[in-house]
C-alpha positions in Angstrom: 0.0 0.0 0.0 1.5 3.6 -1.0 1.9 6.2 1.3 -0.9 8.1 -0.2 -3.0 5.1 0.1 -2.3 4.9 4.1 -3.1 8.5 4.9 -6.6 8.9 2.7 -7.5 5.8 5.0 -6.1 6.9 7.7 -8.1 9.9 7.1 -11.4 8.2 7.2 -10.8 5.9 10.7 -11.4 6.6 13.9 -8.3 7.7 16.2 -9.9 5.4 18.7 -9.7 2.4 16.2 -6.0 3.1 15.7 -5.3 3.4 19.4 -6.8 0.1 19.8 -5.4 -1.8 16.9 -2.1 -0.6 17.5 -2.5 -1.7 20.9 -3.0 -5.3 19.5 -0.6 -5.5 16.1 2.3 -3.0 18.0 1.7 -5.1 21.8 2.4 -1.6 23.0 0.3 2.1 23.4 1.0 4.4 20.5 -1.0 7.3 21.8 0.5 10.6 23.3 -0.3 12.1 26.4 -3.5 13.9 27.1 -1.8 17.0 27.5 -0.2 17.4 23.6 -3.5 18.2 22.2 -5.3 20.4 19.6 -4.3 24.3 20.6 -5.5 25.9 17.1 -8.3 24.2 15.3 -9.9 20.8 16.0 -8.7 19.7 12.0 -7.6 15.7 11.8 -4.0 15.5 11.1 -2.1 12.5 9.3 0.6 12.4 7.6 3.9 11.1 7.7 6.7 12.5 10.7 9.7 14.5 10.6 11.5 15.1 13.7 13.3 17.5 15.6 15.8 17.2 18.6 16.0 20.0 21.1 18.0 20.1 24.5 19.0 23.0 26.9 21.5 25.7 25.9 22.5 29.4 27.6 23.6 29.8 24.2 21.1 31.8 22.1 20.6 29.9 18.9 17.6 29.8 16.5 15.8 26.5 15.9 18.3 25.6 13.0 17.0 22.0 12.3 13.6 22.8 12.7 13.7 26.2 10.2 15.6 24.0 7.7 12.9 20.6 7.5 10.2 23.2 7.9 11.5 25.0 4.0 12.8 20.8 2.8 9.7 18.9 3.9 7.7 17.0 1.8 3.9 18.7 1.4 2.1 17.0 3.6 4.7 16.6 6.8 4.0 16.6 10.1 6.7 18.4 11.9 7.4 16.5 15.1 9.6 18.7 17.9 10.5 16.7 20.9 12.0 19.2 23.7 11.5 16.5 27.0 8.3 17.8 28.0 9.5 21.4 28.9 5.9 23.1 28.8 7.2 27.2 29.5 8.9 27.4 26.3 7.6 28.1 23.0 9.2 25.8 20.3 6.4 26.9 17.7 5.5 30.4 16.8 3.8 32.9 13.9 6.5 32.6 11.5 7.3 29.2 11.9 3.3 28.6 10.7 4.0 31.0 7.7 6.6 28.6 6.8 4.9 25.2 7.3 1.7 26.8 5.5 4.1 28.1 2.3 5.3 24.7 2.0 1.9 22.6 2.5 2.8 21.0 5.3 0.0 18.9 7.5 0.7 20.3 11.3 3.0 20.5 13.5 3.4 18.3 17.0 5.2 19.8 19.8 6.5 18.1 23.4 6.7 21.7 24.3 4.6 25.1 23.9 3.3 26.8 21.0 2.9 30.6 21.0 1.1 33.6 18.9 -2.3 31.6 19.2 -4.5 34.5 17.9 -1.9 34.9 14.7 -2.2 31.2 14.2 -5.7 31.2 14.2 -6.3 34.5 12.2 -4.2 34.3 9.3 -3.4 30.7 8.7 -5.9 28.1 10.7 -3.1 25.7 11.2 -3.0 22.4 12.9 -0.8 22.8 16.2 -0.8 20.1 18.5 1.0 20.9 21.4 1.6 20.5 25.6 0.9 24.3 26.2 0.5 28.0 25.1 3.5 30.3 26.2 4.8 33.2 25.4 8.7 32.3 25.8 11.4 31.8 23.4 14.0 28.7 23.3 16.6 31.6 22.2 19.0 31.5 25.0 16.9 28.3 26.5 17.3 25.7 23.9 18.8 25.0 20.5 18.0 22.3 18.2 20.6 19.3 18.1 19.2 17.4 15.1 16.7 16.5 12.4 14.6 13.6 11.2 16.4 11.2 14.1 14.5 9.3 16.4 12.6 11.2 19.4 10.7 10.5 22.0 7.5 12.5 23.4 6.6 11.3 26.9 7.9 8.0 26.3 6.1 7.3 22.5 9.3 6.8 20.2 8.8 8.8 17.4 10.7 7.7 13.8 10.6 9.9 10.6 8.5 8.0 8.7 6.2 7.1 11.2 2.4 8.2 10.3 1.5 10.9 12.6 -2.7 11.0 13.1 -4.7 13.2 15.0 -8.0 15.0 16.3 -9.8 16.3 19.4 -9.2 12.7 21.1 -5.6 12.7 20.8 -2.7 11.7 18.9 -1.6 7.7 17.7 2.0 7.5 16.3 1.8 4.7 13.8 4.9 3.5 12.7 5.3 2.8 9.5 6.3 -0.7 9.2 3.2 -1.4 11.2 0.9 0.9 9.4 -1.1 -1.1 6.7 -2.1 -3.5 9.3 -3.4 -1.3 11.5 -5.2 0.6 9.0 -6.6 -2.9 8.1 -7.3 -3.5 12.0 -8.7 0.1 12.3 -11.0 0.1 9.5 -12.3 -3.8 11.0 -13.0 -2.3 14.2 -14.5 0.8 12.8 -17.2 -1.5 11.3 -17.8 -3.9 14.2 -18.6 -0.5 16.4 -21.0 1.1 13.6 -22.8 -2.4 13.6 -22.7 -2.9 17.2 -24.1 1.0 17.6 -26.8 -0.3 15.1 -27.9 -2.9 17.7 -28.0 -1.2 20.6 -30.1 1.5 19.2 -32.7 -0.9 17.6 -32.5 -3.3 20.6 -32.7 -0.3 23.4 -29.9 -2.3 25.2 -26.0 -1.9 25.7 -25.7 -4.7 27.4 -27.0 -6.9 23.9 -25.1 -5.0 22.2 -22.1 -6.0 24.5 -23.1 -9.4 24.8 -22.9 -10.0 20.6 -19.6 -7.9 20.0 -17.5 -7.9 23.2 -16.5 -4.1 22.8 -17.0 -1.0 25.1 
């Protein structure tokens, strides 16, 4: 299955679906933490990772890694930034949104903050997904270290490659050895729930539902 393939289905399953069948093909959780969620829009992401590495610095550096995939990116990245959680400093701002937006990139997923909100959301209704809104910059805080390597965000390793999807329930990393059989998985459980939902509506009763698909 091509990559294009993957993300149009990805596009039409259920973020719970691929929680739950990466769960079962990966034997591990693939979702992010609650707290690295939708700060912009409420758009579905997917698309396919590129990675940043950030760590602390007094030096005052811009985000060279991150500048330079945002402008060499593929249409259609997700620009992953992994900066150990630090949650009072902005690794995503106005111009950096100009730039992703110029080059059709998906969204951008940050272990860090995102700032100028209202800009975002005025002039280019962008996908951010990040751990929290502040004001500060990494200049003089952190630089980055590297690009497309393989990060972590709250303990979800993160490979360039991997197929980054998204909405208002969270985020599931899907790596991308893994990915067309957990689209297949997905799109299975996808139609179990719509039948089981058919069920319980006509039948007035959860627990029948439950008792003839086994899923809550």
């Amino acid at each position: 299955m091509t990559l294009d393939q993957l993300i149009a289905g990805f596009r039409e399953t259920a973020i719970a679906s691929c929680a739950d069948a990466m769960d079962q093909i990966a034997g591990r959780r693939g979702y992010l933490a609650h707290a690295i969620k939708p700060r912009i829009n409420d758009k579905k992401i997917v698309g396919p990772a590129v990675t940043v590495l950030e760590e602390a610095t007094e030096e005052s550096h811009p985000p060279t890694h991150a500048i330079e995939l945002i402008d060499s990116s593929e249409a259609g990245s997700v620009i992953v930034i992994s900066i150990d959680g630090e949650a009072d400093v902005a690794v995503w701002g106005g111009l950096m949104t100009a730039g992703a937006v110029a080059n059709k990139l998906e969204a951008a997923v940050l272990d860090g903050a995102v700032r100028d909100i209202t800009e975002i959301r005025r002039d280019y209704d962008f996908p951010v997904y990040a751990r929290s809104a502040s004001p500060g910059t990494t200049v003089g805080r952190y630089k980055t270290v590297a690009a497309n390597v393989p990060v972590k965000l709250d303990g979800i390793e993160v490979n360039p490659g991997d197929i980054m999807v998204g909405d208002v329930d969270g985020i599931v990393v899907i790596p991308r050895d893994h990915a067309e059989e957990v689209l297949k998985m997905a799109r299975e459980i996808d139609e179990r729930e719509a039948e089981q939902a058919r069920l319980i509506t006509e039948a007035g009763s959860l627990q029948e539902g439950l008792a003839k698909y086994g899923r809550i």
